[in-house]
Structure formats: C-alpha cells, structure tokens
MIVODO-630206 format. One line per 2 residues: number of its first residue (from 0); for each residue x, y, z of N, C-alpha, C. Coordinates in steps of 0.1 Angstrom, whole numbers, padded with zeros to 4 digits, m for minus. Each point is the difference from the previous one (the first is absolute). Last residue first. Layout:
# residues N
NUM = X Y Z X Y Z X Y Z  ...
***
This chain:
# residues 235
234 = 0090 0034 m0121 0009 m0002 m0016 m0016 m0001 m0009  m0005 0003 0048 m0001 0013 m0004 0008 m0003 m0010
232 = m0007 m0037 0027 m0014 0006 m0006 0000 0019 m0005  0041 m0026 0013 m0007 m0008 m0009 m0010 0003 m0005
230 = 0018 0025 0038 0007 0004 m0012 m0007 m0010 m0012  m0017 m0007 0044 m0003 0010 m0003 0006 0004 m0018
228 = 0013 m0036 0026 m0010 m0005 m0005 m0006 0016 m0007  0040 0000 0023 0003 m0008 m0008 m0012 m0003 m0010
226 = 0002 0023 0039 0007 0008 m0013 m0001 m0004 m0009  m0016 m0023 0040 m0008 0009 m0007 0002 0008 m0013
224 = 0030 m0034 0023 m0011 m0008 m0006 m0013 0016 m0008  0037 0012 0031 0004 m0001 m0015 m0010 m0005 m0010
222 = m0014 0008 0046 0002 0015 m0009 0009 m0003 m0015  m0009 m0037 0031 m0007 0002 m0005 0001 0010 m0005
220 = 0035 m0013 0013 m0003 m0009 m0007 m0013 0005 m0002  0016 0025 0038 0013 0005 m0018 m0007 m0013 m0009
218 = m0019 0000 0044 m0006 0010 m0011 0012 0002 m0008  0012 m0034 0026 m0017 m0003 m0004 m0002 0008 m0011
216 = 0040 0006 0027 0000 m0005 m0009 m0015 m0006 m0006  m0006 0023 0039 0006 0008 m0014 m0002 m0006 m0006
214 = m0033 m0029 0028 0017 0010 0002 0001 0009 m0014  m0033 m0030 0007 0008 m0001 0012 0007 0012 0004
212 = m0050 0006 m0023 0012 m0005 m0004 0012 0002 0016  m0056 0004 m0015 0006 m0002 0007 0014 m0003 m0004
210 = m0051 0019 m0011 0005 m0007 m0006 0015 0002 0006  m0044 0025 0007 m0004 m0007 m0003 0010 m0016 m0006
208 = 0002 0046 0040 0005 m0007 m0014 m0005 m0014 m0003  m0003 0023 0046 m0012 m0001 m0011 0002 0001 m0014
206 = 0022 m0025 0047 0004 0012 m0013 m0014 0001 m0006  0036 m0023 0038 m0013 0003 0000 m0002 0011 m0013
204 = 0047 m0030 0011 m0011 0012 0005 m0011 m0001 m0006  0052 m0015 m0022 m0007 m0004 0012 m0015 0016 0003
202 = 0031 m0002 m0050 m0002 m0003 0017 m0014 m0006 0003  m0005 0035 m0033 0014 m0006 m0001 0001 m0006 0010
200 = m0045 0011 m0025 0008 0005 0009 0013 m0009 0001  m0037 0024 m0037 0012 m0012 0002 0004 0002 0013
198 = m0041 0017 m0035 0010 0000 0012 0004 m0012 0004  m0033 0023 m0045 0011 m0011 0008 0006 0005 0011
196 = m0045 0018 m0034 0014 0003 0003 0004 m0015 0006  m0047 0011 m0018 0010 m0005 m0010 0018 0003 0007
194 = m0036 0012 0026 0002 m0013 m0001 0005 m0009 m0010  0018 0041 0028 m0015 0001 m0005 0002 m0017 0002
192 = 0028 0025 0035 0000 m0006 m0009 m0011 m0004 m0008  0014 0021 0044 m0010 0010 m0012 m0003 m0010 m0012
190 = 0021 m0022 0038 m0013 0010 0003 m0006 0003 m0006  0045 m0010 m0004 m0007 m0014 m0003 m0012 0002 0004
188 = 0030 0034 0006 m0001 0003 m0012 m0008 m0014 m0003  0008 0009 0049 m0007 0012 m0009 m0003 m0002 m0015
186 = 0029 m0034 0023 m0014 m0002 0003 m0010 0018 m0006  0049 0001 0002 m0004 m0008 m0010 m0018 m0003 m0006
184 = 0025 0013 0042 m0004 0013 m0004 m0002 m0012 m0014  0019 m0028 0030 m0016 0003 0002 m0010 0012 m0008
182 = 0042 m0029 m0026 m0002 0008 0016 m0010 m0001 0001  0018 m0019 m0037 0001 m0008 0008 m0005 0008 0015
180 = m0016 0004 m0064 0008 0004 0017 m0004 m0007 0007  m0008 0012 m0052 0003 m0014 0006 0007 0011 0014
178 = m0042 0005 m0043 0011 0010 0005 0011 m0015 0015  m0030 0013 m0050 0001 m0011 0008 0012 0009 0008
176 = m0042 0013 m0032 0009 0002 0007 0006 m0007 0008  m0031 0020 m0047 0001 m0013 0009 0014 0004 0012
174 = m0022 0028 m0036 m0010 m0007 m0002 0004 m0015 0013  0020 0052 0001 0000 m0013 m0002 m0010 m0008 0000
172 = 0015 0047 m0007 m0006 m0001 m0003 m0003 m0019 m0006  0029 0032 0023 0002 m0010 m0014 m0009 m0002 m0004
170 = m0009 0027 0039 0011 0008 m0011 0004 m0002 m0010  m0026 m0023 0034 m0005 0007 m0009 0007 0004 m0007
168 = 0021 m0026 0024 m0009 m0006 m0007 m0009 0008 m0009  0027 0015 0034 0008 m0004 m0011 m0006 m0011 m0010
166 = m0019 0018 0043 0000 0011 m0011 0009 0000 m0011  m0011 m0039 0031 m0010 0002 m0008 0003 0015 0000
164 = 0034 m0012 0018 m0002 m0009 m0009 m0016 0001 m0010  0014 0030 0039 0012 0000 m0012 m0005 m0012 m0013
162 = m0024 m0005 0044 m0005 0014 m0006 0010 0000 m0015  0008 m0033 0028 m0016 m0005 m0008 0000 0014 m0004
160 = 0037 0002 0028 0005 m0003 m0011 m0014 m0005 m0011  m0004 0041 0031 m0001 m0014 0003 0006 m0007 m0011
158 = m0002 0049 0022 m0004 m0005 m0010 0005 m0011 0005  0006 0038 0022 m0010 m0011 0004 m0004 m0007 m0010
156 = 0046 0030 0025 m0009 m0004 m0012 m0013 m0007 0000  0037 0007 0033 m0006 0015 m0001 m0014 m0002 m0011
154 = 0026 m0043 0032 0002 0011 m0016 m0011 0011 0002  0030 m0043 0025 m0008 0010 0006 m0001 0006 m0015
152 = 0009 m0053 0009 0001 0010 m0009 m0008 0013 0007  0020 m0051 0016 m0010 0010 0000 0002 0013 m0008
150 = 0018 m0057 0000 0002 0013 0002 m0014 0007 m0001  0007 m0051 0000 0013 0010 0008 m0002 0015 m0006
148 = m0031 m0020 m0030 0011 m0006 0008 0009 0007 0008  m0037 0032 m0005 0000 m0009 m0012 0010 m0016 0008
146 = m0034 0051 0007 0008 m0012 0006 0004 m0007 m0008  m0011 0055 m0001 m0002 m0011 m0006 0009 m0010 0002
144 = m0027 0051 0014 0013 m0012 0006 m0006 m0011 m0010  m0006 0055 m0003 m0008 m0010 0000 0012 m0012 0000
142 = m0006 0050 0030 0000 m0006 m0016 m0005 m0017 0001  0013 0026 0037 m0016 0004 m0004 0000 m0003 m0015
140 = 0026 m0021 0047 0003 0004 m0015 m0014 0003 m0005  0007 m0024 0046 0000 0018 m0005 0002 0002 m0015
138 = m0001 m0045 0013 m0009 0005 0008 m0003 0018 m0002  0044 m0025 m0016 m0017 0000 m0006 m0006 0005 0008
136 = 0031 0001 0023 0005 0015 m0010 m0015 m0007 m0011  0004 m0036 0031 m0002 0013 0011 0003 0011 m0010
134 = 0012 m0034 m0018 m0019 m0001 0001 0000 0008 0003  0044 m0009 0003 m0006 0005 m0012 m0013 0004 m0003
132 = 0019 m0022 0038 0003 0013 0003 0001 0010 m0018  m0009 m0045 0009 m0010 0007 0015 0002 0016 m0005
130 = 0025 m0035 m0025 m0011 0002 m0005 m0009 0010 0007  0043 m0009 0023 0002 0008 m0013 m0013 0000 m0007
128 = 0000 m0030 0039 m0002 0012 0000 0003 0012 m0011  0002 m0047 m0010 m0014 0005 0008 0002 0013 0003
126 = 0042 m0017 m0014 m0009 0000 m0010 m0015 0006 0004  0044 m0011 0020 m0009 0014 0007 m0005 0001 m0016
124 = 0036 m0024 m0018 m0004 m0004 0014 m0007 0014 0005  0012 m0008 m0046 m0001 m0012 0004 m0004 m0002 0020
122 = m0012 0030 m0053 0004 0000 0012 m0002 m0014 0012  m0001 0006 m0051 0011 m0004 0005 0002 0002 0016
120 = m0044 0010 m0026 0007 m0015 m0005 0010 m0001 0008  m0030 0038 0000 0004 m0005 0011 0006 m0012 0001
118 = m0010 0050 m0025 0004 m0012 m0004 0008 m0007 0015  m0028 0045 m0021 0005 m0005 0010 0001 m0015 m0003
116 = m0010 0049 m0028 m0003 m0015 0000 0012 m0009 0016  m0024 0050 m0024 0015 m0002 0009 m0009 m0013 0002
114 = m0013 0035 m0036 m0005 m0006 0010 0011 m0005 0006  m0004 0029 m0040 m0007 0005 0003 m0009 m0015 0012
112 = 0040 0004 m0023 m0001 0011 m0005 m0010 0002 0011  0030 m0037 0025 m0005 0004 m0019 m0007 0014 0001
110 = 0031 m0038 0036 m0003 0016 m0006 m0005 0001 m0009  0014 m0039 0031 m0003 0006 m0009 m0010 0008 m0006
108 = 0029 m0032 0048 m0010 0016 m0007 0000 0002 m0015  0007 m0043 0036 0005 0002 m0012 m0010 0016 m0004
106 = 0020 m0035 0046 m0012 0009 m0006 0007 0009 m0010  0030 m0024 0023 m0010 m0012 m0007 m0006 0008 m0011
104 = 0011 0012 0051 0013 m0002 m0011 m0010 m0012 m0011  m0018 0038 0035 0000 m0011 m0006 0006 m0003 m0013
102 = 0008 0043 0020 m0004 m0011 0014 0000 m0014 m0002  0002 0033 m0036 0015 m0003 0009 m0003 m0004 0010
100 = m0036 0006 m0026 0010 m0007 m0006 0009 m0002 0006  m0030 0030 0017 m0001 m0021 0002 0003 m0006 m0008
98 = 0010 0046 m0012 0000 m0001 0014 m0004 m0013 0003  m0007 0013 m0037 0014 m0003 m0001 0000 m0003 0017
96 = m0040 0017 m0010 0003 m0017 m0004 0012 m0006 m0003  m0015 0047 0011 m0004 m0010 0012 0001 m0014 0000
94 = 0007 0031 m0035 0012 0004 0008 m0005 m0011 0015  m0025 0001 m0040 0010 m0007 m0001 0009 0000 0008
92 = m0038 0023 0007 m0004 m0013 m0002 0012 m0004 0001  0000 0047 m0015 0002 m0007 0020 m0003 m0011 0002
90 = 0001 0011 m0048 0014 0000 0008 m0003 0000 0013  m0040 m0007 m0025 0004 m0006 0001 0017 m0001 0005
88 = m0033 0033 m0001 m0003 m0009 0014 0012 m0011 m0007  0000 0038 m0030 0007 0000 0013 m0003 m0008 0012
86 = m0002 m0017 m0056 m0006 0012 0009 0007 m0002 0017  0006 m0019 m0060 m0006 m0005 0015 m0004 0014 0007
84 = m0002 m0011 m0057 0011 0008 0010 m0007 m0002 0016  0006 m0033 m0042 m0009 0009 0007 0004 0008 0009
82 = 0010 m0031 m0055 0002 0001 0017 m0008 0012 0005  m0019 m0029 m0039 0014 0011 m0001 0003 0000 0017
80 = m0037 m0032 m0015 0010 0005 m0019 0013 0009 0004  m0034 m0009 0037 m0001 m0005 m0011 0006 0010 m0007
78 = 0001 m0006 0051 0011 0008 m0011 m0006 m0009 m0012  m0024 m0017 0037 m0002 0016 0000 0011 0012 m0007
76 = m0006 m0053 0005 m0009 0002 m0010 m0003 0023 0005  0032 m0031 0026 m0012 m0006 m0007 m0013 0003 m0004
74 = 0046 0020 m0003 m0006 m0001 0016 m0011 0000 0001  0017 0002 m0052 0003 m0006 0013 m0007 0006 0012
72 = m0004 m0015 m0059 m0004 0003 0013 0008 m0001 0011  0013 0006 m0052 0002 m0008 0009 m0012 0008 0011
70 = m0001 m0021 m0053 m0003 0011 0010 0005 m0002 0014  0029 m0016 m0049 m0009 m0005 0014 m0009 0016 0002
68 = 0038 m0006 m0028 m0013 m0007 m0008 m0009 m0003 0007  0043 0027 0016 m0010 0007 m0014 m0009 m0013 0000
66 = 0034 m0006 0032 m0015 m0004 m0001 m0006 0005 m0006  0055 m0025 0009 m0010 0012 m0004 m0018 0000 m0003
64 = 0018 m0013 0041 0006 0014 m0014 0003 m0015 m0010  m0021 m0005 0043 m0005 m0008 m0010 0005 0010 m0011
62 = 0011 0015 0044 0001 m0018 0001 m0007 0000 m0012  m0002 0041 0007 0016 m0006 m0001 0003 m0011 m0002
60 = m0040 0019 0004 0002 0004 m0011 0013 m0007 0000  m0020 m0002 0040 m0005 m0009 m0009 0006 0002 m0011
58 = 0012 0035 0027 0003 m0012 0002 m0004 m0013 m0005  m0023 0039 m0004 0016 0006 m0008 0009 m0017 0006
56 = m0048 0004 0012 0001 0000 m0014 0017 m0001 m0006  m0014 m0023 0051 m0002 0012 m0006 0001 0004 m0015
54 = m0016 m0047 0022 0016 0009 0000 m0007 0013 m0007  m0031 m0036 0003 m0001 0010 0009 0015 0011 0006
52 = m0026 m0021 m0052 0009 m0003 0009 0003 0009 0014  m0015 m0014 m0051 m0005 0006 0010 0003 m0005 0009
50 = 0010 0000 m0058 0004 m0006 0020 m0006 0013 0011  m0017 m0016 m0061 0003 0008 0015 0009 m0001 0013
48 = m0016 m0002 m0056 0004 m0008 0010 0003 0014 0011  m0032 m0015 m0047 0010 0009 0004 0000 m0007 0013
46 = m0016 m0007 m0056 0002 m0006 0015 0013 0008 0006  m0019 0006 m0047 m0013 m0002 0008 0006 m0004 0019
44 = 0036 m0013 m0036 m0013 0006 m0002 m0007 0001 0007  0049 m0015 0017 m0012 m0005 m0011 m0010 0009 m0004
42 = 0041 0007 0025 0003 m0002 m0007 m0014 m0002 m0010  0002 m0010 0048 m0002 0014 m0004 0002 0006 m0015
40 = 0007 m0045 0018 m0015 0004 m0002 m0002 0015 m0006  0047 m0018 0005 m0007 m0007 m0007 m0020 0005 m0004
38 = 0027 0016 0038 0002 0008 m0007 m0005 m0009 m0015  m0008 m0023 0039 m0009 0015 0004 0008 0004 m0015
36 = 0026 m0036 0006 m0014 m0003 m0005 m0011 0011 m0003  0044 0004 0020 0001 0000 m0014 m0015 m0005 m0004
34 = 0008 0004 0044 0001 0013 m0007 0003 m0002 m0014  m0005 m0042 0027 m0014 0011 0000 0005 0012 m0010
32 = 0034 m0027 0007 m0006 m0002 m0009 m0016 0001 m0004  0035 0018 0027 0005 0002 m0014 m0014 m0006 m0008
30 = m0003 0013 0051 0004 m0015 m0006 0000 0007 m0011  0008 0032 0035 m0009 m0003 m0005 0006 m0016 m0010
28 = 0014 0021 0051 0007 0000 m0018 m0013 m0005 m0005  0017 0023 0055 m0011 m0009 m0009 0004 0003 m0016
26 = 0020 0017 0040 0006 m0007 m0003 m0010 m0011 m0015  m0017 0037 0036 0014 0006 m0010 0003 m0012 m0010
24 = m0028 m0013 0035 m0009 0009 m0011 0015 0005 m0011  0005 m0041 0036 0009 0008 m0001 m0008 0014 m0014
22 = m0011 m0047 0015 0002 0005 0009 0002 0017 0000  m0024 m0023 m0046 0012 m0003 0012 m0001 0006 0008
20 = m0034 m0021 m0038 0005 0008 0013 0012 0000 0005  m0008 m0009 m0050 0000 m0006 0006 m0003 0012 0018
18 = m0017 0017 m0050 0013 m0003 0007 m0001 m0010 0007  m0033 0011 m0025 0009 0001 m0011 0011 0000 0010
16 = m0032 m0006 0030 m0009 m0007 m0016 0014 0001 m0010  0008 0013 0046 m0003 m0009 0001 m0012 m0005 m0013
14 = 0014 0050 m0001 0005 m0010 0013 m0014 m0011 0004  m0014 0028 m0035 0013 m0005 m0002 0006 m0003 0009
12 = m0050 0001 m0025 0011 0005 0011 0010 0000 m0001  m0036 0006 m0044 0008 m0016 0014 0006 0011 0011
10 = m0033 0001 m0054 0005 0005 0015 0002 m0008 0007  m0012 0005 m0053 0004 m0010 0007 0005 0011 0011
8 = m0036 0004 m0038 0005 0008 0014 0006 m0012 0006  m0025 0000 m0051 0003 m0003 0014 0011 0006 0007
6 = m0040 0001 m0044 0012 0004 0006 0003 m0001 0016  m0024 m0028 m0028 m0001 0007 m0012 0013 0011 0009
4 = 0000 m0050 0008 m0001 0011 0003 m0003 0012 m0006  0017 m0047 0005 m0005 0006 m0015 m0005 0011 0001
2 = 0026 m0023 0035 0004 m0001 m0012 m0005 0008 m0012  m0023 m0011 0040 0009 0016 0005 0007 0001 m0019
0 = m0027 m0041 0006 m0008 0012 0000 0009 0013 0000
***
C-alpha cells in the first residue's frame, strides 16, 4: 500500500530507530544503512522524508549531514524545518541543572534552542534522589515537560511531535504516512495517524502503532524494502 502511494511522507525518529541507543547522547552514529535508504526514498517522485526528533534542530542537523533531502524536525516537533530561538526561563533552569549535575555524578544536562533535556541513564549512585530533585524544578516549571527514556525534557514550546507530522503532511500534501518511533513522545504522532497511514513502533512497550519492529537494524531493512519497492512502481 505505502509502495504505491500517490504521495507519501516517510517520517522516523532518530535515537533508537536510525541510531542504536547509547549510554552516552554525544556518542550516538546513525546506521549508514537507514541513512542511505531515507535518502534513496527522498530521491523518488511524489515522496518526501523526515526525521523528527527530540535533539535540538542544529544538532540533529549534524548527526545526519548531509540533510538538504530531509525535513528536519527537532525538540519534538517544536523547531520544524529551521531552528528556534529559546528564552530567559530557560538560562536560570539550566543554571539550577548544572547544579545537580555536580552533585550527581552521572546526570547528563542537555541544552537545546528552546528546552533543556535531563538525562538519567549513566547516573549510577543517589539515583532516587537526583530524580527527587528534578521533579522538585518539574513541579515548578510553567512551560511544557516531556518524559521520554531516562530523561525529562523542560521546554518553553508546546508543539508536539503528532503536531509537526500532521503539518508535514499537509504541506506534501500526503496521500499516505508512515512514520516509525521507539519513545513515549512518538505516541503523539501514532494518535494523529489517519487510516491510509502506518506506524511502526521500534522495541519493547505499549503502543498505539499499528505495527511493531525489534530494533534499528529492523528499520534500515524495511526502509530499504520500501525504496526498493517504491522506485519499481515509479519506472
């Protein structure tokens, strides 16, 4: 069905669908062989591609250079297409988060345009109370918080990655949409999803994606299988 498409919208995440997870957010590499497939589709008629993604825009941009053939979304789904300029709650935020950074050895601060993501993967000991003492700055934050694995996202923004995706659908003016993520923020875009569309979730968990894969390596074989079958029906 996505194959023949009159025009389709391929959209994905990117930590833990075109990357593997690691420990370490800095350290993450996209599989060659998702990214050559996404740019295979993008190449085709009628079909346009996306990553959406809860890394900030200028940073996403880096990890998948080059992306002239992509749209990128980031801090999920509230920098579509271009980056965003943040605001002054969010430098006293960050200054209180470096601060339980240096208490808690582990706790990982990242900065983006317009939200500050907390990352609790590597903290290994005074785990419980480092989460205590994040909630406690949630609790106050008058913007909008988004949970995902090990981490919490504070953001100024309120768009939603379901929001980004169904305004990238209108904009192609997609007759179909398959979009593939492993997070909870994911669950926004498997929401809006019509019924000629597709969702894929990646992993383990609870999902209102209609259609399930292990792992990355999963989605680089089917994103090829789709380039693959797509290009045949466009000779």
């Amino acid at each position: 069905m996505l194959a023949g498409a009159e025009r389709l919208l391929v959209a994905t995440d990117f930590d833990g669908v075109l990357a593997p997870i690691v420990d370490d957010p800095a350290a993450v590499v996209a599989l060659p062989d998702a990214m050559a497939a996404l740019r295979a589709l993008a190449e085709l008629p009628q079909t346009s591609v996306a990553i959406v993604s809860g890394r900030g825009y200028e940073l996403l941009a880096a990890l998948v250079a080059p992306a002239d053939r992509f749209t990128l979304v980031g801090s999920h789904g509230v920098e579509l297409g271009a980056p965003a300029a943040g605001g002054d709650g969010l430098e006293q935020l960050l200054e209180e988060l470096r601060g339980l950074a240096d208490r808690f050895p582990g706790l990982h601060i990242e900065p983006k345009a317009v939200s500050v993501a907390v990352h609790f993967r590597r903290v290994a000991s005074d785990r419980q109370e480092a989460v205590a003492e994040v909630d406690r700055l949630a609790d106050a934050w008058p913007g909008k918080l988004v949970t995902g694995k090990e981490v919490v996202e504070f953001s100024i923004g309120s768009a939603t990655k379901g929001d980004a995706v169904r305004a990238l659908a209108d904009r192609h003016s997609a007759t179909a949409t398959v979009y593939f993520g492993d997070d909870v923020t994911d669950e926004d875009v498997f929401a809006v999803l019509g019924p000629d569309d597709v969702g894929v979730k990646v992993g383990d968990g609870e999902s209102q994606a209609g259609h399930r894969l292990a792992s990355p390596d999963d989605v680089c074989a089917v994103l090829a299988g789709l380039a693959e079958a797509r290009a045949d029906r466009r000779r």
